[in-house]
VEXDREN-2710 file (C-alpha; in Angstrom, 1 decimal):
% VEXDREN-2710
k/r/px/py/pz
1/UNK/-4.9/-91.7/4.2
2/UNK/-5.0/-90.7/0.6
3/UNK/-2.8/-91.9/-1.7
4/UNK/-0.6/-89.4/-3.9
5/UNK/-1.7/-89.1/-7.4
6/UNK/0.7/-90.4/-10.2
7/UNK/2.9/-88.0/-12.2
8/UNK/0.9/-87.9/-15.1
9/UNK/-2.4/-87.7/-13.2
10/UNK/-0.2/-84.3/-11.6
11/UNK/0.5/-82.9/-15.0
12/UNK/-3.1/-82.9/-15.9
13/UNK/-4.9/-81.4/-12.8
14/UNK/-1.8/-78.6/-13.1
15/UNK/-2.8/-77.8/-16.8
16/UNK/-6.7/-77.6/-15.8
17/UNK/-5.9/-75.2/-13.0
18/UNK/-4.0/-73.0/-15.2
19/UNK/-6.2/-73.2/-18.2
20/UNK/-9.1/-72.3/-15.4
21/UNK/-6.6/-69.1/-14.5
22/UNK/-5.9/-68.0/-18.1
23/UNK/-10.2/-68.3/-18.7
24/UNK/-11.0/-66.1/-15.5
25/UNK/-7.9/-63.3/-16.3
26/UNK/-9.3/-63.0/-19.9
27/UNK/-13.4/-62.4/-18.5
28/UNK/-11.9/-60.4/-15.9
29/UNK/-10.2/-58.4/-18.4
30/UNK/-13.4/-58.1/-20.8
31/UNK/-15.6/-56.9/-17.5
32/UNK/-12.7/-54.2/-17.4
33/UNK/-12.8/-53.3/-20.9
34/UNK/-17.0/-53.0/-21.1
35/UNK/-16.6/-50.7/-18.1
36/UNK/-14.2/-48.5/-19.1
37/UNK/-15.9/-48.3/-22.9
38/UNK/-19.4/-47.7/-20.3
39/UNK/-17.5/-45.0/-18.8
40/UNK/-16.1/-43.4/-22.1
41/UNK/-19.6/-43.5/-23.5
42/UNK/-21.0/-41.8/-20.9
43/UNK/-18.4/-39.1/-20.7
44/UNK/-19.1/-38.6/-24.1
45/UNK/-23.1/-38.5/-23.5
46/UNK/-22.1/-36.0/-21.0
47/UNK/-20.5/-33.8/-23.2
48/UNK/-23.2/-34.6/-25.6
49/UNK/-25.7/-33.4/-23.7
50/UNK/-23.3/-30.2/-22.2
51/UNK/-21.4/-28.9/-25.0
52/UNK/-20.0/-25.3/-25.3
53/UNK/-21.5/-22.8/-27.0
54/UNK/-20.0/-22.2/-30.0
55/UNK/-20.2/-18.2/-30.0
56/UNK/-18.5/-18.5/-27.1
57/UNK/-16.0/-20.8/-28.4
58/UNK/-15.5/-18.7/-31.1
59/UNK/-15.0/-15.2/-29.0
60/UNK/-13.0/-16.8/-26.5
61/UNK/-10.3/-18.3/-29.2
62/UNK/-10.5/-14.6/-31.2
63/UNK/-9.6/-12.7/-28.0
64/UNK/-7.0/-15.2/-26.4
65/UNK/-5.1/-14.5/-30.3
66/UNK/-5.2/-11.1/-29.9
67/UNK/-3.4/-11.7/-26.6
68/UNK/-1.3/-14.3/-27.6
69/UNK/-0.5/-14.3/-31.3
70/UNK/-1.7/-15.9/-34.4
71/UNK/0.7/-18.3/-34.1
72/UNK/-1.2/-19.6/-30.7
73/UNK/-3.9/-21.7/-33.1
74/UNK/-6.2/-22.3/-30.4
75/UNK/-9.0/-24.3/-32.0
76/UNK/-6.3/-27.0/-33.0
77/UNK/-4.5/-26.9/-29.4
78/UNK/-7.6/-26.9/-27.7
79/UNK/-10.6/-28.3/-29.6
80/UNK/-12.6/-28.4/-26.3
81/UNK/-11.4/-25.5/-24.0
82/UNK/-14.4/-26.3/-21.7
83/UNK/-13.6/-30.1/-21.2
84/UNK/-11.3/-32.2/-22.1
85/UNK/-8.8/-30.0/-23.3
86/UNK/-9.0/-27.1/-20.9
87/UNK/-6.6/-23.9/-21.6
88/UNK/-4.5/-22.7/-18.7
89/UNK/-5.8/-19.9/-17.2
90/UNK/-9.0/-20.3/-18.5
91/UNK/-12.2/-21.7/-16.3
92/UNK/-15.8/-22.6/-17.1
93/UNK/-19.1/-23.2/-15.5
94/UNK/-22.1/-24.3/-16.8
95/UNK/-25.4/-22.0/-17.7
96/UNK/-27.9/-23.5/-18.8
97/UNK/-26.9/-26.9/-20.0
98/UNK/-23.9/-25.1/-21.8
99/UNK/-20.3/-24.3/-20.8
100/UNK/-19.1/-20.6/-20.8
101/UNK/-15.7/-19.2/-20.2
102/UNK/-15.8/-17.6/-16.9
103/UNK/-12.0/-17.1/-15.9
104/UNK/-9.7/-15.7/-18.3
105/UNK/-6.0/-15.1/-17.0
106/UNK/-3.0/-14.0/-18.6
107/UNK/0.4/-13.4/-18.0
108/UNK/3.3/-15.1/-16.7
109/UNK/2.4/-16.7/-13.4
110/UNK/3.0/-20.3/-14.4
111/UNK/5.3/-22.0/-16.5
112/UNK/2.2/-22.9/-18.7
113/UNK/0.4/-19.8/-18.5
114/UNK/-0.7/-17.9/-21.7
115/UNK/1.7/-15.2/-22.5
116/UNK/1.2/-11.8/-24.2
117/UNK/3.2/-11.5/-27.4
118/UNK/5.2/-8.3/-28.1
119/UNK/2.1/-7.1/-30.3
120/UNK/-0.6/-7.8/-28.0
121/UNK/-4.2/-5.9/-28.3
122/UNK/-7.5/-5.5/-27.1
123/UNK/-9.9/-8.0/-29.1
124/UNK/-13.6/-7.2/-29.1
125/UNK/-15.0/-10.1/-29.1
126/UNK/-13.3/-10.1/-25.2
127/UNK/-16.4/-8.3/-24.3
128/UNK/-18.4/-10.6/-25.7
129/UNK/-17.7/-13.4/-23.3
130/UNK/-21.2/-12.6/-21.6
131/UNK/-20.8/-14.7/-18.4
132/UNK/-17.0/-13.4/-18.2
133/UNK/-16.6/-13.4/-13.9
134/UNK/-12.6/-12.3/-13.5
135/UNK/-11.0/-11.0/-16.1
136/UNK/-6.5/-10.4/-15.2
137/UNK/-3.8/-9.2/-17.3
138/UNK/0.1/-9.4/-15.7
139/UNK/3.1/-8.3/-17.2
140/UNK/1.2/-8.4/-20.7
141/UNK/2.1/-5.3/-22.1
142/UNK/5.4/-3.8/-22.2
143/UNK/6.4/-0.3/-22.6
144/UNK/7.3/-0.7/-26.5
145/UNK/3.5/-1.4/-27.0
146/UNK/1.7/1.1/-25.7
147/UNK/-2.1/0.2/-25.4
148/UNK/-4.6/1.7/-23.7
149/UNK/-8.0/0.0/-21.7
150/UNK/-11.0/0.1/-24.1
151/UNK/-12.9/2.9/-23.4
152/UNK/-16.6/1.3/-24.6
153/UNK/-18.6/-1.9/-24.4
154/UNK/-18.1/-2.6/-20.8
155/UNK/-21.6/-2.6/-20.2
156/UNK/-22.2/-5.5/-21.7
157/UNK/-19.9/-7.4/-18.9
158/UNK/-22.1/-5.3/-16.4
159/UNK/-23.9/-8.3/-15.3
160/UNK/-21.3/-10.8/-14.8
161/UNK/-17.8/-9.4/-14.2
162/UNK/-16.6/-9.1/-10.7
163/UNK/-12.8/-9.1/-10.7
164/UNK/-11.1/-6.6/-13.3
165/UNK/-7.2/-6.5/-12.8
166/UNK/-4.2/-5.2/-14.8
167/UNK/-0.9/-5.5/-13.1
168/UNK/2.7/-4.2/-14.0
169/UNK/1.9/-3.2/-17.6
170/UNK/4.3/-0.6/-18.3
171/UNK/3.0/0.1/-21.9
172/UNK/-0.8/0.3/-20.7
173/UNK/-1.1/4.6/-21.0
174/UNK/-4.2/6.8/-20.9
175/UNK/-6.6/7.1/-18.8
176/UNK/-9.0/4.7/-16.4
177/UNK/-12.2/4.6/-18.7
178/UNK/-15.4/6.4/-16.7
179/UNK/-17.4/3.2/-18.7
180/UNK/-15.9/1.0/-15.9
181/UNK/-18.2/2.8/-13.3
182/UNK/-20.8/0.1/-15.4
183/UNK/-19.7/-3.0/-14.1
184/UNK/-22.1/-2.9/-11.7
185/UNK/-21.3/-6.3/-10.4
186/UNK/-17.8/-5.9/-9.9
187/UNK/-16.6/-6.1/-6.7
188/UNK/-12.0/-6.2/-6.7
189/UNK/-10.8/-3.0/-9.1
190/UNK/-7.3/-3.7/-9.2
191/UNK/-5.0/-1.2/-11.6
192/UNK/-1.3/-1.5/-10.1
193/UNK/1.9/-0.5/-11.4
194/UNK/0.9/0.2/-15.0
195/UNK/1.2/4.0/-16.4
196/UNK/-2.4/5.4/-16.5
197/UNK/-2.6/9.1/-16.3
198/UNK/-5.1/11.2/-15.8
199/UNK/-7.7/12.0/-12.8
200/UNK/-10.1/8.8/-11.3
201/UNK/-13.2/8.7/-12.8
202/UNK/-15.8/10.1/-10.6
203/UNK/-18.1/7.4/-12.1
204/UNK/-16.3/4.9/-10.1
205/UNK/-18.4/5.7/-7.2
206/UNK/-21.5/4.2/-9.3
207/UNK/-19.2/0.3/-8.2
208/UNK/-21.9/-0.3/-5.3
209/UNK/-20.7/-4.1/-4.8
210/UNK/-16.6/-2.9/-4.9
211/UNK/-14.5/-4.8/-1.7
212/UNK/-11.5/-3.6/-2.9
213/UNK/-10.2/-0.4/-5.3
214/UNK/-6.4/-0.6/-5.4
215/UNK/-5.1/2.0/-8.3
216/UNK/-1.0/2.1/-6.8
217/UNK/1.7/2.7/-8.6
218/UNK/0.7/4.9/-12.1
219/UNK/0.5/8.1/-12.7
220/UNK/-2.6/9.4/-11.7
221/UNK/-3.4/13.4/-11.6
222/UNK/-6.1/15.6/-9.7
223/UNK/-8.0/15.3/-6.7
224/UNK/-9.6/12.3/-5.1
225/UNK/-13.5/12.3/-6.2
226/UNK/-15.8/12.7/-3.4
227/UNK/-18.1/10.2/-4.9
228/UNK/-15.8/7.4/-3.7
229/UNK/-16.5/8.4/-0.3
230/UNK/-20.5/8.2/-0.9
231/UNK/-22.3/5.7/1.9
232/UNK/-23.3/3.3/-1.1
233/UNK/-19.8/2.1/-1.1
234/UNK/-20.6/0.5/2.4
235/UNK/-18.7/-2.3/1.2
236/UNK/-15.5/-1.3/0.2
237/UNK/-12.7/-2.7/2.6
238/UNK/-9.3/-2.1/1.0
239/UNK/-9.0/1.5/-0.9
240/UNK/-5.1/2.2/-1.8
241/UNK/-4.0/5.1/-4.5
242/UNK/-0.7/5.1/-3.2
243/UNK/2.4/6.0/-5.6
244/UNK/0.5/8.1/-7.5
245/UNK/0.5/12.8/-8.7
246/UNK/-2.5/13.1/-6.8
247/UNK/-3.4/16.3/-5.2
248/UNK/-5.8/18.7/-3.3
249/UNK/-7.5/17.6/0.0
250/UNK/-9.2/14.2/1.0
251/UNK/-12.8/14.8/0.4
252/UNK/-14.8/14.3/3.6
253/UNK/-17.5/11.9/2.5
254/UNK/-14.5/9.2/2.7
255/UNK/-15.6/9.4/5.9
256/UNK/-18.9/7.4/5.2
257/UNK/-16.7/4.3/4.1
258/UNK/-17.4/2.6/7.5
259/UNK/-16.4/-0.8/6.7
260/UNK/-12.8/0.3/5.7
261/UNK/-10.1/-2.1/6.6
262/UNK/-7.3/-0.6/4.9
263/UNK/-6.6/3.1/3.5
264/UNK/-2.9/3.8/1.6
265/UNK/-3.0/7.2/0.2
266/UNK/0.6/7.4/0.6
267/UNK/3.3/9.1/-2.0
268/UNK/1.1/11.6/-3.2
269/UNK/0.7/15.2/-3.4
270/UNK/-2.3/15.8/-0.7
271/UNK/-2.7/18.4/1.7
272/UNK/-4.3/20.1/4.2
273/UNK/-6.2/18.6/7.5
274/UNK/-7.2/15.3/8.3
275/UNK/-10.9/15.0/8.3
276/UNK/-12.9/15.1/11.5
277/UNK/-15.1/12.4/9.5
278/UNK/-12.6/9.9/9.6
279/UNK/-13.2/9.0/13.7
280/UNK/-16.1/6.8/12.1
281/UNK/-13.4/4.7/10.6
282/UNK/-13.9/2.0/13.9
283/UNK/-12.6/-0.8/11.6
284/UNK/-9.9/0.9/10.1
285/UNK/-6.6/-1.3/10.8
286/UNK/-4.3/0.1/8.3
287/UNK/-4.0/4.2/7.8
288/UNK/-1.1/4.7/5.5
289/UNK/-0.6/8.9/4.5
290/UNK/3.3/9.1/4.1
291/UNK/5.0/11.2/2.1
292/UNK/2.2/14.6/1.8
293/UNK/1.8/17.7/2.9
294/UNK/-0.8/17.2/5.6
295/UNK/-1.1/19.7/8.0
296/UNK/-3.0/20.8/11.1
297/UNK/-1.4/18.3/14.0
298/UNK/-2.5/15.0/15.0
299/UNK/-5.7/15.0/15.2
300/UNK/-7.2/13.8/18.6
301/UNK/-10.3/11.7/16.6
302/UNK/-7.4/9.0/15.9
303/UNK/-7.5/7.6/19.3
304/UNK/-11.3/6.6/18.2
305/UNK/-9.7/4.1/15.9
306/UNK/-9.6/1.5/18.0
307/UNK/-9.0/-1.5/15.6
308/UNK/-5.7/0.3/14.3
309/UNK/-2.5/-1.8/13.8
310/UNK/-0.7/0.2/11.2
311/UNK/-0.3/4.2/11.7
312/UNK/2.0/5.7/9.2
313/UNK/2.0/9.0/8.8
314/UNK/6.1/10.5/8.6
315/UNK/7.1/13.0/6.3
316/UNK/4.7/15.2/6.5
317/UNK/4.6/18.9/7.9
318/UNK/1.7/18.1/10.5
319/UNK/3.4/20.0/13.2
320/UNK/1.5/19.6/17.0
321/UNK/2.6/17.1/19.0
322/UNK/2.3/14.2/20.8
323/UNK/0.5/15.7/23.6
324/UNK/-3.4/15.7/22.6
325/UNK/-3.9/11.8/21.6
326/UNK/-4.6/9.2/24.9
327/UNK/-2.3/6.7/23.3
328/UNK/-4.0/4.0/25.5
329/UNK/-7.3/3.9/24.0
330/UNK/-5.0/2.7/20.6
331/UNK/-4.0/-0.6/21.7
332/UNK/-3.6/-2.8/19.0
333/UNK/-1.1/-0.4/17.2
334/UNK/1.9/-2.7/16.5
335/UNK/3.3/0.0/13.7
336/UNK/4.2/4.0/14.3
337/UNK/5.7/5.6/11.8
338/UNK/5.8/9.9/13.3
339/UNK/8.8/10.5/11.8
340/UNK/9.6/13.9/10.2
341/UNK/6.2/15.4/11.0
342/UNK/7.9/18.8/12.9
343/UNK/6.1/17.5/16.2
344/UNK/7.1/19.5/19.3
345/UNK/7.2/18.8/23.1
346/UNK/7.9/16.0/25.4
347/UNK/7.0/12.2/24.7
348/UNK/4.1/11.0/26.8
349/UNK/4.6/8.3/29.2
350/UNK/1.0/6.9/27.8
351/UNK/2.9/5.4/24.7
352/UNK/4.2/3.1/26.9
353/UNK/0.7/1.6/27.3
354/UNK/1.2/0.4/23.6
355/UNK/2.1/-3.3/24.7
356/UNK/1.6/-4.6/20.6
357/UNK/3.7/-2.2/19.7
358/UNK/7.0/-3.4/17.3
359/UNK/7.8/-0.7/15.7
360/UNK/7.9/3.0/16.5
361/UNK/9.7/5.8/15.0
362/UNK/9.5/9.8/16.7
363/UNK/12.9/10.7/14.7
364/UNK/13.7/14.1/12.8
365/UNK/11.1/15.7/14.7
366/UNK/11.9/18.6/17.6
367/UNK/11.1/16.5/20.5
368/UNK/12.3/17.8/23.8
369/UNK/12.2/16.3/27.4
370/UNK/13.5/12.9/28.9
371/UNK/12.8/9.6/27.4
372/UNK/10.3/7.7/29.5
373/UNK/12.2/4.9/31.0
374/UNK/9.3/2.7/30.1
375/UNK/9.5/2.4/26.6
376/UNK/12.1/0.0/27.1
377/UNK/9.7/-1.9/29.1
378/UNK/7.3/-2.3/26.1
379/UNK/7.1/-6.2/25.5
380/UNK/7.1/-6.8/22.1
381/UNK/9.3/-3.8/20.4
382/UNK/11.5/-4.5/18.1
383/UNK/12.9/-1.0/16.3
384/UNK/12.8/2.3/17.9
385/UNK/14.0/5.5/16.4
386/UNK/14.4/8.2/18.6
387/UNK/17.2/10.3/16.4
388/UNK/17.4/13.9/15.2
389/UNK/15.5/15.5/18.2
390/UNK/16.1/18.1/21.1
391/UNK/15.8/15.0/23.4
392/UNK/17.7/15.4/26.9
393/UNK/18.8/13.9/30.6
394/UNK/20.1/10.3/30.9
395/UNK/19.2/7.4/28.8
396/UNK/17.3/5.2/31.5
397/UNK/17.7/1.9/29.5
398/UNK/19.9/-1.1/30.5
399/UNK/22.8/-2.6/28.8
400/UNK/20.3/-5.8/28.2
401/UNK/18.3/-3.3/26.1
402/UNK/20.9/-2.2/23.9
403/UNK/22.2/-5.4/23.3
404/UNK/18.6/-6.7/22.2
405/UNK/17.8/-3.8/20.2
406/UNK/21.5/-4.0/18.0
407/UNK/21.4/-1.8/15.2
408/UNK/17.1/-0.8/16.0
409/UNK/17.5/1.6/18.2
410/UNK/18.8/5.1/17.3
411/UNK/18.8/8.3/19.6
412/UNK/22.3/9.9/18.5
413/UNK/21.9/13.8/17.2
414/UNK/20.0/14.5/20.5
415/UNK/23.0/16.9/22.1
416/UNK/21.6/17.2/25.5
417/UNK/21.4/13.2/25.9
418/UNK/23.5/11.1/27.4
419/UNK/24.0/7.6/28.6
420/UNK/24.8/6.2/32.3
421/UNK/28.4/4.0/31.6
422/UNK/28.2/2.4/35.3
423/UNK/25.2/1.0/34.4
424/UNK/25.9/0.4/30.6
425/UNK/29.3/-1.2/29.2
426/UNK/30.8/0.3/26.4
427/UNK/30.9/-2.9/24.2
428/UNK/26.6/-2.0/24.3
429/UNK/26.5/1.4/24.7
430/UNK/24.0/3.8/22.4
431/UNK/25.8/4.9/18.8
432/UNK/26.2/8.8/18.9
433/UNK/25.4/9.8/22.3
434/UNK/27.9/10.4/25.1
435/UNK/28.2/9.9/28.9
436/UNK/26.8/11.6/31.1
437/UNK/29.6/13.9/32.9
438/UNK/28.0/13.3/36.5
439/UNK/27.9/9.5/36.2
440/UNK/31.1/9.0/34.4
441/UNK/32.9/6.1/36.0
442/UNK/36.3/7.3/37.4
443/UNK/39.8/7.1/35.4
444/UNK/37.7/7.6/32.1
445/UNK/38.4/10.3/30.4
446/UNK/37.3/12.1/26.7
447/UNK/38.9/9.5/24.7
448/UNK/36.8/6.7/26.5
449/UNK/33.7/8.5/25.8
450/UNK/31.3/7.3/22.2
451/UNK/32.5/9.6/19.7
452/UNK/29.8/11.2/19.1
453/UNK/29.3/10.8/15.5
454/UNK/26.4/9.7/13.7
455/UNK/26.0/6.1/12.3
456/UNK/24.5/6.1/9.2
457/UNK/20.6/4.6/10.0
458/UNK/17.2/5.9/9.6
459/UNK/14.1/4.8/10.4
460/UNK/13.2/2.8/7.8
461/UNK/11.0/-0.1/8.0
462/UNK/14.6/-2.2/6.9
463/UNK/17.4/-2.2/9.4
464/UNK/20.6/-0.5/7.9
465/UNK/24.2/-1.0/9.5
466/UNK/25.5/1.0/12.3
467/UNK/29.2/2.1/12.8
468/UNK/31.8/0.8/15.7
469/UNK/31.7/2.7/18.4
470/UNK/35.5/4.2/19.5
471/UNK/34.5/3.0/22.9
472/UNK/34.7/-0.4/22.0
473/UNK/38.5/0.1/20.9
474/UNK/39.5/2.2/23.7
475/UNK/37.6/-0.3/26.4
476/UNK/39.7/-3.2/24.9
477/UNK/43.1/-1.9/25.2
478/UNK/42.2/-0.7/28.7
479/UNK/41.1/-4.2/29.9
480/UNK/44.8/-5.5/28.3
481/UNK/46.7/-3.0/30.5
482/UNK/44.6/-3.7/33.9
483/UNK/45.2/-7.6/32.8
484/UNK/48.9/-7.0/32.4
485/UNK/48.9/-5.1/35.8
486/UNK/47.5/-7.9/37.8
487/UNK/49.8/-10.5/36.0
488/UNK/52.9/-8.4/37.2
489/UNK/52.3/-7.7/40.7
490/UNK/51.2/-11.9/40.9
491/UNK/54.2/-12.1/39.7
492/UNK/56.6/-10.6/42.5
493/UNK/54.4/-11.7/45.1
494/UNK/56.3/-15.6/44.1
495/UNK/59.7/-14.4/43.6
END
């Protein structure tokens, strides 16, 4: 067995150890040091070898001040907006062994992002960004500076840009230039809630690559161009002018936009018949023509959208009814918005066959006939507005229904309907319509029955309140006085 070392003999080997500690910590840290200097140096070599280009440079800090204000001093803030001191709302990618802006943003969307200064303009060294790809401007120009969308020089972005969008700028006026119908690359138009005026260019129907035109929400005049509808557009998928002066008919070469996903002409000034040419819209899944002055009846070519979720068609003066569509070759329709078209006749037991259905409104038409029981049966409804018709007989829908539906179902101002209170209790019964005389339970009399009145609801795509029924007050008191009844005769029976 070893011995144990004296004290001083201890004290030694303790100071070699940590001597030998302090020597490996200080190479280790040295090691660390040359490799992160290595690292630096390359980085730098890297940037070396991929700089910016300095025209670019230039262009991009002139147009971001224009924007922005003078006060913004870009080349100080951001000597290298391409590397390591990258702008927000401003990308790059690499051409040719040098970095381009690609990306330019701005607006409000982050708390960082660049915003426009009360005096913001147009710069033209913007269109000199030559490998520009998106280009957005939100909430950048208010309406005390008016500015309009330079007319020229877009052609020289013709080549590169793809994404051109300008979103709730009050203060941007004029007119959509025809010069955009240049960008031959660019594939998402999107103009929405600013104040442009005038017609669409007919020269946008030159934008063979465009997925998605969206022009909502301005102020825009004259008829759609038929040179939107043109079959080179075979790749535009969302087209939505909604909110908007437009007028005259819907050109029939819209037709020839087969790949359509989603059409919102709605709040307008159209007219006139739908176009037969629209039954070759098999993808279509969103039709939205509210608020016009389409006529001619539903047109039976609808049913040959088969991929349709979203039909929304109400106020306007259609007329026809409900009779010539087979509502079961439309079954992936979860919305129906007929309201206030002037349709006539019965409702066809074939829109029961609409098992996505959720929503579906027929009110303020002229409907007449009985309500098909089976709309009640539909499995995944969730509003349904039958109000303001000549509907009549009995309301075939239980007390369960009522109670699910609430405040989302509506059939009062139908005077020849009623309800069935033996098989309904008053505390669920339908707002507006009254019992049935035949089927009225006995010992209730006029004051028992709903009121009548009308709850103030429409059908909107937002529930709204509906009043209390004088049923439920009347039923209440009723029940006290049976209860008190029962308690006295209990009562002498143990005397």
């Amino acid at each position: 067995m070893m011995r144990p070392l004296p004290g001083k003999l201890k004290l030694l080997a303790l100071s070699l150890l940590l001597l030998l500690l302090a020597m490996h910590s200080r190479l280790h840290g040295c090691a660390g040091e040359w490799v992160a200097d290595g690292s630096a140096a390359a980085a730098a070599a890297a940037a070396a070898e991929d700089p910016m280009d300095d025209k670019e440079k230039r262009a991009l800090y002139a147009a971001i001040d224009s924007f922005v204000g003078k006060g913004w001093n870009g080349s100080v803030l951001y000597p290298d907006p391409c590397g390591w001191s990258p702008i927000q709302g401003v990308a790059c990618d690499l051409f040719n062994g040098l970095w381009y802006p690609t990306v330019i943003s701005i607006g409000p969307v982050l708390d960082n992002s660049l915003q426009c200064a009360a005096d913001a303009k147009f710069s033209p060294q913007l269109l000199d960004l030559k490998h520009l790809k998106a280009l957005s401007f939100y909430s950048c120009f208010p309406a005390s500076n008016p500015t309009t969308i330079p007319a020229t020089s877009w052609d020289k972005l013709a080549g590169s840009l793809e994404t051109l969008e300008f979103r709730s700028n009050p203060g941007l006026t004029g007119g959509i230039p025809a010069s955009l119908g240049r960008l031959t690359s660019l594939q998402s138009l999107v103009l929405v809630e600013n104040n442009l005026t005038g017609a669409v260019p007919a020269e946008l129907g030159a934008l063979v690559r465009l997925r998605r035109l969206v022009l909502s929400g301005n102020g825009l005049s004259g008829q759609i161009p038929a040179s939107l509808g043109n079959d080179r557009l075979d790749e535009l998928l969302i087209m939505d002018m909604s909110n908007n002066s437009l007028t005259g008919s819907l050109p029939s070469s819209l037709g020839g936009l087969k790949g359509l996903l989603k059409m919102d002409l709605s709040n307008n000034f159209l007219q006139g018949s739908l176009p037969p040419e629209f039954a070759g819209f098999s993808s279509l899944t969103l039709l939205d023509l509210r608020n016009n002055s389409f006529t001619g009846g539903l047109p039976p070519f609808l049913q040959a959208m088969a991929s349709l979720q979203d039909l929304l068609l109400s106020n306007n003066p259609l007329g026809g009814s409900l009779a010539p569509l087979d509502w079961e070759k439309l079954p992936n329709l979860a919305t129906l918005d007929l309201s206030n078209l002037g349709l006539v006749g019965a409702i066809p037991e074939s829109m029961a066959a609409l098992t996505r259905l959720r929503f579906l409104a027929l009110d303020h038409n002229r409907l007449s006939g009985n309500v098909p029981p089976r709309l009640a049966e539909l499995p995944n409804i969730g509003a349904l507005y039958l109000n303001g018709n000549n509907l009549t007989g009995t309301l075939q829908f239980s007390s369960a229904f009522y109670q699910r539906m609430g405040r989302r179902f509506a059939s009062w101002d139908n005077p020849g309907l009623c309800y069935n209170n033996v098989a309904v209790d008053a505390a669920h019964a339908p707002p507006g319509v009254t019992v049935c005389k035949d089927v009225q339970e006995p010992g209730v009399g006029v004051r028992d029955k709903v009121d009548g009145s009308k709850p103030e609801v429409s059908s909107s795509l937002m529930a709204t309140s509906f009043g209390i029924s004088a049923s439920k007050v009347n039923g209440f008191w009723y029940l006290v006085l049976v209860q008190g009844v029962v308690a006295t005769s209990l009562l002498f029976m143990f005397l």
